[in-house]
N, C-alpha and C positions, 0 to 999 in steps of 0.2 A: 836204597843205599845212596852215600853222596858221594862224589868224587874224595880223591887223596888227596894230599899235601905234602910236595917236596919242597920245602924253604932252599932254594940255592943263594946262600952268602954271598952278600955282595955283590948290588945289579948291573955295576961296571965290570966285574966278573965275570955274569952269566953273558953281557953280550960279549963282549972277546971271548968267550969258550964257546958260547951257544950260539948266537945269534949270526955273527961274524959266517958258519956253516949250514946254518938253519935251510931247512928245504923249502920254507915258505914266505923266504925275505923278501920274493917279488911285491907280492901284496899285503905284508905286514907294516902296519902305521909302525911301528916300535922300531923299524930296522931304518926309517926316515928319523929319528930325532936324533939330533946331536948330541955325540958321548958324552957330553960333560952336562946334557942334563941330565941323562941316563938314572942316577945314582939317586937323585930326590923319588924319584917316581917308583922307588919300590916295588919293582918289576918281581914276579915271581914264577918258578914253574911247576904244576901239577900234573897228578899222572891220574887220569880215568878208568876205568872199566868197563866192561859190556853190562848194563843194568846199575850202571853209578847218573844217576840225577845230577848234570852241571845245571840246569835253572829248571824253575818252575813257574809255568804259564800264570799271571796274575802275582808275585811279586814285582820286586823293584831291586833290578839287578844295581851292586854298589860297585863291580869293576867291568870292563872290558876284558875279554877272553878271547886269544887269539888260536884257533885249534894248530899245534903242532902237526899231530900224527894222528891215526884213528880216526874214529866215525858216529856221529850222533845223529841220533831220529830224531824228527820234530813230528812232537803228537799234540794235538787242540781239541780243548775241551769248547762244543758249540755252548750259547747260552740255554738249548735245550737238556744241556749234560750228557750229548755224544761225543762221545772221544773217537778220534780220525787219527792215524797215521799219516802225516802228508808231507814230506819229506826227509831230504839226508843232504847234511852237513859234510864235510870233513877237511883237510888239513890245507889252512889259509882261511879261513871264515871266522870274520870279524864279530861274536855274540855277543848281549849283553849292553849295546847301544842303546836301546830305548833307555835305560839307567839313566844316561844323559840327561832326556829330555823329561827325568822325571817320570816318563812310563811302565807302566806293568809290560812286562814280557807277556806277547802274545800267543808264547807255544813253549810246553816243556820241553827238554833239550834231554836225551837220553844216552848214552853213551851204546852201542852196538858193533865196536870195535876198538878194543883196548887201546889205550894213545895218550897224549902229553899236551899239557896249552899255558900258551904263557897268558901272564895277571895282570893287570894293568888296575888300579885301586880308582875309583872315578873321584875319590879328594884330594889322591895328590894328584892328580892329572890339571885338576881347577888348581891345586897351589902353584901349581908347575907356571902358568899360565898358558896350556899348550888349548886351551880349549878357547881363547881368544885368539888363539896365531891361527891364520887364515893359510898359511902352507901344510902345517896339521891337521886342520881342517879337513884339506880339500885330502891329504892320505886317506883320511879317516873316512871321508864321504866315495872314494877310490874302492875303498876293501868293501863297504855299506854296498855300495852297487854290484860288487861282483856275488858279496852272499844274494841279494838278489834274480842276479843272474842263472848264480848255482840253482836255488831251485824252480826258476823256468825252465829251466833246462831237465830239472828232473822229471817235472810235468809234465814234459812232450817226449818225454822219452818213456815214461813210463806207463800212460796212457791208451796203451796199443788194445786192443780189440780182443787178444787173447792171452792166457797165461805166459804162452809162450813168446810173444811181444813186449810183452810187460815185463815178464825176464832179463830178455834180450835187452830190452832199455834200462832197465837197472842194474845190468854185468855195466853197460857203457858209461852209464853215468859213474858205478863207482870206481870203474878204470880212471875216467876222466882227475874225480879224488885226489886217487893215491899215485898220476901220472906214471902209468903200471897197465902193461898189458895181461901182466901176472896177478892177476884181483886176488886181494884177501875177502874170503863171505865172513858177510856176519851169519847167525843160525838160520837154520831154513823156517822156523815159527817167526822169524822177526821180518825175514822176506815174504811168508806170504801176509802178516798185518798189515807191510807197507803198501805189498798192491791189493789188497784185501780176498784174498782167496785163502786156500786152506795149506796145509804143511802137503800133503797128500799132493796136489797140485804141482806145487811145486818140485816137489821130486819126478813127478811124471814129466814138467818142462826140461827139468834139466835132462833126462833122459833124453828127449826127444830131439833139445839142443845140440848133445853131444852125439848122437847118431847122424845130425846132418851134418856133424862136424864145424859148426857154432862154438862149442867150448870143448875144450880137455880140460878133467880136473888131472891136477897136480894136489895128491895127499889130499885129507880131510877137511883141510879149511882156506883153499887155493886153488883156481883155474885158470887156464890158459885159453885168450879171446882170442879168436880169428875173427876181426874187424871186419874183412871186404862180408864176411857168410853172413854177420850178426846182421851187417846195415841193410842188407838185403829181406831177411826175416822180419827186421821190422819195417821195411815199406813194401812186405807183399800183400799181395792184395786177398789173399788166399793162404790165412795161417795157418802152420803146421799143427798147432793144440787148439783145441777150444775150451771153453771153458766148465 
């Protein structure tokens, strides 16, 4: 599947209705340019799915994609043709950059938690001439480092020694996301691909998380973190699950 398409009329429009409120203005290049270019650059917003394809590893992305809301995997196919799970996106993360410089995307981008991004076209970005303004720029190389960031961040959190470490670091990381103690999951088949164990597994961690009182679920597709218990689980030295 690919992502959808909602054309919102008029991109002087969408930022005074959208952007102007947007939860992810801090590190959005789009919410740095000045209104009155706004309008050339044919800003657009789209709405994803859990198993909607926003890029694929080895094209040549033609816009910038600014994640709204929601959450996308990043899978890589090795040049031996293994495919890897190795990270998660979500809302404020700048994709679709290598486009720029004329590169293949080096990771399919999958969507694993319903959500919206805005479009940024990378020919009118060059008509605009925001790609030779050096305050643009440096936005743009701003948002570039934090997806960066993002997933160092998920690779040391999610690296732990045991299921239930590796859990524990990917409830935080995707607290982190969706700045929510309250995590929305994606499916438990897609959490145990990302830290490579099995469904099975993973229901046993969360069991075992929520007995030490780590997480409460709230309803079928939402948990409540208790921070001081997680952060503790993942630097004990003597984890609760094995593998």
């Amino acid at each position: 599947m690919t992502a959808c398409s909602t054309v919102v009329t008029g991109a002087a429009a969408l930022v005074n209705q959208h952007c102007r409120h947007c939860s992810v203005q801090q590190p959005c290049p789009v919410n740095r340019i000045q209104g009155d270019r706004v309008p050339e650059l044919q800003l657009k917003e789209h709405s994803f799915r859990a198993g909607d394809v926003l890029e694929n590893q080895g094209s040549t992305s033609t816009a910038l994609r600014i994640i709204k809301s929601g959450a996308t995997l990043l899978r890589r196919e090795s040049r031996y043709g293994n495919r890897q799970s190795i990270g998660v996106f979500g809302r404020g993360t700048v994709i679709g950059s290598f486009g720029l410089l004329g590169r293949p995307n080096p990771v399919t981008q999958i969507g694993i938690l319903d959500g919206r991004y805005c479009e940024l076209p990378a020919a009118a970005l060059r008509r605009s001439g925001l790609l030779e303004d050096p305050v643009f720029l440096g936005h743009l190389s701003e948002a570039m480092a934090l997806a960066i960031e993002s997933h160092c961040n998920w690779y040391q959190l999610s690296s732990g020694d045991s299921v239930a470490r590796q859990l524990a670091g990917a409830l935080m990381h995707l607290s982190d996301l969706q700045s929510s103690l309250r995590v929305r999951l994606p499916k438990q088949t897609i959490l145990a691909d990302l830290l490579g164990t099995t469904r099975e597994s993973i229901t046993r961690a969360f069991a075992r998380l929520e007995k030490e009182g780590d997480v409460s679920r709230f309803g079928r597709y939402y948990c409540d973190l208790n921070v001081p218990r997680l952060a503790q689980t993942i630097k004990a030295t003597n984890p609760p699950l094995t593998q």
